[in-house]
C-alpha positions in Angstrom: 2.3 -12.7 -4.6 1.5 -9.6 -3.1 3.6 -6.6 -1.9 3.7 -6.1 1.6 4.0 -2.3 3.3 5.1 -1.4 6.3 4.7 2.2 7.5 6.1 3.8 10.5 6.0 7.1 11.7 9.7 9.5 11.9 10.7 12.7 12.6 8.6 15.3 13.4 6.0 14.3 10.8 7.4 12.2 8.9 6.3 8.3 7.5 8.7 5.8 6.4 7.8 2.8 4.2 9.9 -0.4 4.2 8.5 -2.9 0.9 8.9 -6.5 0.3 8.3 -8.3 -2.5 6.8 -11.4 -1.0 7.9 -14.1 -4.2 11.2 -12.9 -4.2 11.9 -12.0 -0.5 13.1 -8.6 -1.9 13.0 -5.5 0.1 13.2 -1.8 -0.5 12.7 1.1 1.3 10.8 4.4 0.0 13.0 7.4 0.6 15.6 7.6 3.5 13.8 10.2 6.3 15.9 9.0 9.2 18.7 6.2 8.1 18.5 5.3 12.3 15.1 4.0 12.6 14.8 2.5 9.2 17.5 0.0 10.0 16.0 -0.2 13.4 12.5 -1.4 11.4 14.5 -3.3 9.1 16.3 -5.2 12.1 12.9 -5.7 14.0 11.8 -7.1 10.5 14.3 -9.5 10.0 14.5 -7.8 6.6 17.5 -7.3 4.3 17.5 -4.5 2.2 18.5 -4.2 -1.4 16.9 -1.1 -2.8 16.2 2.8 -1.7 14.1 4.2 -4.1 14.1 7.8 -3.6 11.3 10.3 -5.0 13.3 13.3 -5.0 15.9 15.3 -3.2 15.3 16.8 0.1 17.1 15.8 3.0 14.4 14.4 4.6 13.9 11.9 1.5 17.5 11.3 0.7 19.5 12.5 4.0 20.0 8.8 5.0 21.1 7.5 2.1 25.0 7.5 1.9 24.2 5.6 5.4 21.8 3.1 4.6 24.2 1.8 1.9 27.0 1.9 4.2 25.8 -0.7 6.3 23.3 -2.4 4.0 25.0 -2.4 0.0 21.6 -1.4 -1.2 21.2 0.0 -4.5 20.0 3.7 -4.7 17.6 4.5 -7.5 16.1 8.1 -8.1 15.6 10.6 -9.9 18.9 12.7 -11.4 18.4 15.7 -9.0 19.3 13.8 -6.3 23.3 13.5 -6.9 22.8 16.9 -5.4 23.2 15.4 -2.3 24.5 12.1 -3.1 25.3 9.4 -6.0 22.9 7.4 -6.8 23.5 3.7 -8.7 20.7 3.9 -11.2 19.0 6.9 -12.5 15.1 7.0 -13.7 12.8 9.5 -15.1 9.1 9.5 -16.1 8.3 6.5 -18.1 10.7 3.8 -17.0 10.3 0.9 -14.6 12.2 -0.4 -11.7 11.6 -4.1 -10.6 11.7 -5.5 -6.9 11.9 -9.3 -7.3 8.6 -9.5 -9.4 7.2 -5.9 -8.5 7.4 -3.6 -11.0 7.1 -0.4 -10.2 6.1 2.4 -13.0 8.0 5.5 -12.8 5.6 8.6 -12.9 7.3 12.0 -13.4 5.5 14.3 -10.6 7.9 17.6 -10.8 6.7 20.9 -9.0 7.6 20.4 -5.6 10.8 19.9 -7.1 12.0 20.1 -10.5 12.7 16.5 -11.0 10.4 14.9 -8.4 9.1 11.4 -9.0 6.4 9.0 -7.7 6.2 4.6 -7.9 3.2 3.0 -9.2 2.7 -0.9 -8.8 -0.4 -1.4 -11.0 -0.2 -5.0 -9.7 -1.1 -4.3 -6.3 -2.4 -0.9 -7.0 0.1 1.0 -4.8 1.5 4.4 -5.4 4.5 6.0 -3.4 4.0 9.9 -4.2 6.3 11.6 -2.0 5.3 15.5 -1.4 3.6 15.7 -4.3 0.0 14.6 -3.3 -0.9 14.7 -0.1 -4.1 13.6 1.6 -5.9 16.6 1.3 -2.9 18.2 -0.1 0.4 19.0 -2.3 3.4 20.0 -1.8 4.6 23.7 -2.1 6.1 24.6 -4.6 9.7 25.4 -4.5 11.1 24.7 -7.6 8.4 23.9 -10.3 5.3 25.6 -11.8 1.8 26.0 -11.2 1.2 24.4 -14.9 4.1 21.8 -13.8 2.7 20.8 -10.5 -1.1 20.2 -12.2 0.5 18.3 -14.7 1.8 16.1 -12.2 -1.0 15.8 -10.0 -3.7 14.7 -13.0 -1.1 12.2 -14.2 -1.9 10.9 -10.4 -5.3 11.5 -10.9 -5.5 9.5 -13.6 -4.3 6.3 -11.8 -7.2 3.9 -11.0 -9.2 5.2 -8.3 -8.5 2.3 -6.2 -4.8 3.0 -5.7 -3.6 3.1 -2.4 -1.3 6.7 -2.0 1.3 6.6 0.3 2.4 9.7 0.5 5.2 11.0 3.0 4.0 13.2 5.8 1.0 13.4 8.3 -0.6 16.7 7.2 -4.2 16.1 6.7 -5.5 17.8 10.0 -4.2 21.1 9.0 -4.7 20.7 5.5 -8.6 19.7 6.2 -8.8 23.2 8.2 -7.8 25.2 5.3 -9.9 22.6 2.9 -12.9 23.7 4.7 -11.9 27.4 3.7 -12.3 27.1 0.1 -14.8 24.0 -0.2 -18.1 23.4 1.6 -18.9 20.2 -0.3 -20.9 17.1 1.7 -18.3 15.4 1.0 -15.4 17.1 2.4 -16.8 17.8 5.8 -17.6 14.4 6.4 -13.9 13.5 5.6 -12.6 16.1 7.7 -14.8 15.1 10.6 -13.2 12.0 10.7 -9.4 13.0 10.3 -10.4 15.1 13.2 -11.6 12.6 15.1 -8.7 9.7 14.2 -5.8 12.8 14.6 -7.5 12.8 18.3 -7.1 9.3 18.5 -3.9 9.2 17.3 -4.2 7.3 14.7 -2.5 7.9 11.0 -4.9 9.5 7.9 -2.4 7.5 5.5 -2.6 5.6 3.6 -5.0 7.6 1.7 -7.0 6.4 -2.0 -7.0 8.5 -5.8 -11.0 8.1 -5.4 -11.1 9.7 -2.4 -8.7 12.6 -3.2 -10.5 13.5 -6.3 -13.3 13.8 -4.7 -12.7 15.6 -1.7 -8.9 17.2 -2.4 -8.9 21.0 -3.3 -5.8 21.0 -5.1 -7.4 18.5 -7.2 -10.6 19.7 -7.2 -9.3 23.4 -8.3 -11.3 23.6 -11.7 -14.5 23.7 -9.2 -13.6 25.9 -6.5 -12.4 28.5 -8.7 -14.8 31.2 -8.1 -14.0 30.5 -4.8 -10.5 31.6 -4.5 -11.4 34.4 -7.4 -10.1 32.5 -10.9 -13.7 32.1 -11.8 -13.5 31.5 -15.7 -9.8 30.6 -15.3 -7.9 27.9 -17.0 -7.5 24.7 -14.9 -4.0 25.2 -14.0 -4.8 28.8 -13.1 -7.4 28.2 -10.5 -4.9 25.0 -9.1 -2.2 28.5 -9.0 -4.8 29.9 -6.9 -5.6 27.4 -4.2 -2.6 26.8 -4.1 -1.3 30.7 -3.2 -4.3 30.6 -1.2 -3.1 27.1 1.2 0.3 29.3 1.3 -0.8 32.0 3.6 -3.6 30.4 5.4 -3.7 30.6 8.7 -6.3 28.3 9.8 
């Protein structure tokens, strides 16, 4: 059976994503943005939870853990960096799995954004919950990783089947389609951006996004071809990735 997503919006910016495995009945939420309206979604739902599964460890991913559990019991799965800013029950890197009822999820180390950042892949249902590292039309800054780190991370996304629906964690594509259209001037693109534009006007939410469509239309993953572009011409992949990226930092489109 099928798992079932629901996304809301929180925060400022943020989306939230309550799962359920429908065999089992089994429920997890992706991240903790704001502990007060997931239980709210939860209690609309008439879901129980038993699992957060965190990508990595910014408050606004993990903040609402320690209160989630409180009132729920959940288990809290992650990534070691973030006892930072709480325990965790069950720690998982790169290459191991966590199962919801009969979901398995495939745990994809996706550091640069932060060190020890993580993403969930359920090949079943071709689903992936990135967190800031891929964004539609985007990645994350870099605070703690690489360059080299960060394009490691996003190919191994890249490399997912093209197919895969990418959930990632904030409502950015608008502004990151203005400052695509700076460095790309592809067909392509500028049909996309035309109609983020059009559905941001509408209000309506750009996520969740595909792999296809961010290789194809996604500077940060598209780097090796717009290299001349932001002036790595002849550079190694992971260079010109250093350079749209530096060049997304100060844009002020």
């Amino acid at each position: 059976m099928p798992l079932t997503v629901h996304q809301f919006a929180c925060l400022s910016d943020n989306y939230g994503f309550l799962i359920r495995d429908e065999a089992s009945g089994m429920t997890a939420c992706i991240d903790t943005p704001d502990s007060g309206a997931i239980l709210r979604e939860l209690d609309d739902l008439g879901w129980d939870l038993d699992m957060i599964l965190n990508t990595h460890w910014h408050p606004d991913h993990a903040g609402g853990n320690a209160d989630i559990k409180l009132i729920t019991g959940c288990t809290i799965v992650g990534p070691p960096e973030v006892t930072r800013i709480g325990p965790l029950d069950r720690e998982v890197d790169g290459g191991d799995t966590v199962e919801l009822g009969e979901t398995t999820f495939q745990v994809i180390e996706s550091g640069g954004h932060t060190l020890g950042h993580i993403a969930f892949f359920d090949a079943a249902d071709r689903v992936a919950f990135v967190g800031d590292t891929l964004f539609a039309l985007g990645c994350g800054r870099l605070f703690e990783g690489t360059p080299e780190q960060m394009w490691t991370s996003l190919q191994r996304l890249a490399a997912l089947p093209d197919d895969t629906k990418v959930y990632c964690a904030h409502e950015y594509t608008a502004s990151n389609a203005r400052f695509a259209l700076s460095v790309d001037d592809s067909a392509a693109l500028r049909g996309r951006a035309e109609a983020v534009f059009a559905a941001r006007e509408r209000g309506e939410w750009t996520v969740p996004t595909s792999i296809g469509l961010e290789k194809a239309t996604n500077p940060f993953l598209r780097a090796p071809a717009l290299a001349a572009r932001v002036g790595a011409a002849g550079e190694p992949d992971a260079r010109a990735f250093a350079a749209v990226r530096a060049a997304k930092d100060v844009f002020k489109g």
